[in-house]
C-alpha positions in Angstrom: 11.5 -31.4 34.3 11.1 -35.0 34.4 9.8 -36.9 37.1 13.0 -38.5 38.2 14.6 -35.3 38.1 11.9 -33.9 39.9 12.5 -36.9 42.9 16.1 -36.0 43.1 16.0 -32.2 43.8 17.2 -31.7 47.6 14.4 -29.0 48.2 11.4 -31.2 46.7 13.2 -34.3 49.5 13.4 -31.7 52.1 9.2 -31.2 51.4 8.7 -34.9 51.2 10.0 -36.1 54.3 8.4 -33.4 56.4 4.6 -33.5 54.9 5.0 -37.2 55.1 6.0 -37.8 58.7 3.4 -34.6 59.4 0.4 -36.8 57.4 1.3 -39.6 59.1 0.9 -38.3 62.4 -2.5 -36.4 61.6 -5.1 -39.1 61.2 -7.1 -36.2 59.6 -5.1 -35.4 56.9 -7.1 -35.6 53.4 -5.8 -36.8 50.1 -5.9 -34.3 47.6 -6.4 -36.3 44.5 -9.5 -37.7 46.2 -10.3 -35.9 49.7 -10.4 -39.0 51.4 -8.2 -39.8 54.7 -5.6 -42.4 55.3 -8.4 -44.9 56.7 -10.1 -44.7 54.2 -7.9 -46.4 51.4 -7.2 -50.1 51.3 -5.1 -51.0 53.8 -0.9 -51.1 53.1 -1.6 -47.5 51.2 0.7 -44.8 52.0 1.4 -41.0 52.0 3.3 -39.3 49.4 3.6 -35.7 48.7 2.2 -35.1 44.8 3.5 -32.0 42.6 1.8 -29.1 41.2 1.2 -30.9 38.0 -2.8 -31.5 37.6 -5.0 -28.8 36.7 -6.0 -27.0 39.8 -3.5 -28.0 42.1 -1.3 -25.4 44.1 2.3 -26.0 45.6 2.8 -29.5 47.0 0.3 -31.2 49.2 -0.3 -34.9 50.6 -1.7 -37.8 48.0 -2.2 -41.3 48.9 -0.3 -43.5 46.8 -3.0 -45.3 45.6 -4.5 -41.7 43.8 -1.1 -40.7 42.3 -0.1 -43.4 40.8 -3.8 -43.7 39.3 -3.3 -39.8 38.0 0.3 -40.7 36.6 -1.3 -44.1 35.1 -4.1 -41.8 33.7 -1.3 -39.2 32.2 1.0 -42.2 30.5 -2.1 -44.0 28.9 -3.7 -40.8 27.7 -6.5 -40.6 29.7 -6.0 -37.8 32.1 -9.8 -37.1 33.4 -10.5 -33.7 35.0 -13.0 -33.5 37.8 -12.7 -30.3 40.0 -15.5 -31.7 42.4 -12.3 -34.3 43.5 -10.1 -31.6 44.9 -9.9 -31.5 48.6 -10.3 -28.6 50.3 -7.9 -28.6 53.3 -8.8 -25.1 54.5 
């Protein structure tokens, strides 16, 4: 399924909103791409709810901007780099 496909299914929108609005009213909430919280990206940054596409990664979960568009970036240019020591653990 293609990203843009992906974007337009109802249910995946349905997912987006809620975790969105639920990370940004949780200043604890952790990226998964890189464990880190909101405050500690550069400032403008923003939640967005990343796939079950990378290695490791189970259902959908929060992802600062900044980290999945650096992951897609990675994909595009060929240079997907695995490191299971970044996943967050939310539990």
């Amino acid at each position: 399924m293609s990203d843009s496909i992906k974007h337009a299914d109802p249910t995946f929108k349905r997912i987006r909103d809620a975790m969105n609005r639920q990370s940004n009213l949780n200043p604890a909430t952790r990226c998964r791409r890189c464990g880190g919280t909101k405050a500690e990206h550069p400032p403008g940054d923003i939640w967005t709810t990343g796939h079950p596409d990378a290695p490791g990664d189970i259902g959908y979960a929060p992802e600062m901007r900044s980290c999945n568009s650096r992951l897609a970036a990675d994909r595009t240019n060929g240079t997907v780099r695995f490191d299971p020591t970044m996943l967050a653990s939310n539990g």
